[in-house]
C-alpha positions as CSV (number, residue, x, y, z in Angstrom):
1,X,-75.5,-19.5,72.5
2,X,-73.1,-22.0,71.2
3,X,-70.5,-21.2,68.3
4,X,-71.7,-22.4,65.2
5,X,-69.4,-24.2,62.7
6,X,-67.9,-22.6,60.1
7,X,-67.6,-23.6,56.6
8,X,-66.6,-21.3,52.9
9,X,-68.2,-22.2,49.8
10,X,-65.5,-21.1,47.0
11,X,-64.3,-21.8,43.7
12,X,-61.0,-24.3,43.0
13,X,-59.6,-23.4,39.7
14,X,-57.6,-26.4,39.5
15,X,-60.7,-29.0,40.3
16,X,-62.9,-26.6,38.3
17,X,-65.4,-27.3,40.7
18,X,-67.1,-25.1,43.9
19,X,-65.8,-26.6,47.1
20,X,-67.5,-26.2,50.4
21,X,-64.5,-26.4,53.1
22,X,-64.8,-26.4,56.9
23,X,-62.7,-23.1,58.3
24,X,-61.5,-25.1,61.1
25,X,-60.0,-27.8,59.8
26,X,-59.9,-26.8,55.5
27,X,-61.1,-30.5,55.2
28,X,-63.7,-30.4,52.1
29,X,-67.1,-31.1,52.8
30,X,-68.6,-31.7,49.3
31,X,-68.2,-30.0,45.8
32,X,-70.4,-28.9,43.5
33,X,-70.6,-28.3,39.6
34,X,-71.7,-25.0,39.8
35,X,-72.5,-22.5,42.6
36,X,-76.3,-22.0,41.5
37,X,-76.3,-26.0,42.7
38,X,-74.8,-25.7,45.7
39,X,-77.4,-22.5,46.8
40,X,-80.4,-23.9,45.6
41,X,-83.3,-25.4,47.9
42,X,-81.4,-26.0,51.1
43,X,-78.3,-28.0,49.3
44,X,-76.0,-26.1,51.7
45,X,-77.9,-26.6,54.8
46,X,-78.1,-30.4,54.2
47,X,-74.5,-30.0,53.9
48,X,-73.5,-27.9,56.4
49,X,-75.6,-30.8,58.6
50,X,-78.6,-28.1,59.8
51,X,-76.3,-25.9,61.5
52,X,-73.4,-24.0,60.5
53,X,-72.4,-20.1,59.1
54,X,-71.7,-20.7,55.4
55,X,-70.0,-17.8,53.4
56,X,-70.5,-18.0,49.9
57,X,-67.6,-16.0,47.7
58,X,-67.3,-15.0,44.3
59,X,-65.0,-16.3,42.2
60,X,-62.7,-13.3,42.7
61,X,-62.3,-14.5,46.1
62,X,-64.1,-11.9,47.9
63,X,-67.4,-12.5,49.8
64,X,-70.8,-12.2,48.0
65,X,-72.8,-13.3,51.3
66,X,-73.1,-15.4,54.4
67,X,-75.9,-17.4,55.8
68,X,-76.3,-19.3,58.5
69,X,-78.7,-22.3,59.3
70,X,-81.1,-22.4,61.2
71,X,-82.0,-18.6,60.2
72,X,-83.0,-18.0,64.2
73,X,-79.2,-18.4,65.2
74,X,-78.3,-15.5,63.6
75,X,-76.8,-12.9,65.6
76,X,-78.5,-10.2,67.2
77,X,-77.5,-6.7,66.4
């Protein structure tokens, strides 16, 4: 299987805004107002472009969850 891209959803204090980043590159993808707009109804997987591992982190910084798109690529345990 393929390595799917990367990307963090986190908060920037001094945009005051949630910004989805790509890992590899820390180029931003798209912000958001608020992080209940950026996880509703597939926002992130239109994002993310259908495939990608998103992890979504509080505002502390640490990791609340990850998810990745399409749901069948994720990894076996």
């Amino acid at each position: 299987m393929a390595k799917l891209p990367k990307y963090t959803l986190s908060h920037d204090d001094t945009k005051k805004r949630w910004v989805l980043k790509q890992d590899s590159t820390g180029q931003s993808v798209k912000t958001f107002a608020t992080k209940a707009a950026a996880t509703k109804g597939g926002v992130l997987e239109r994002a993310v472009g259908k495939t990608g591992s998103v992890k979504i982190k509080k505002r502390n910084g640490k990791i609340q969850e990850e998810r990745t798109y399409p749901r069948t690529a994720d990894p076996r345990l």
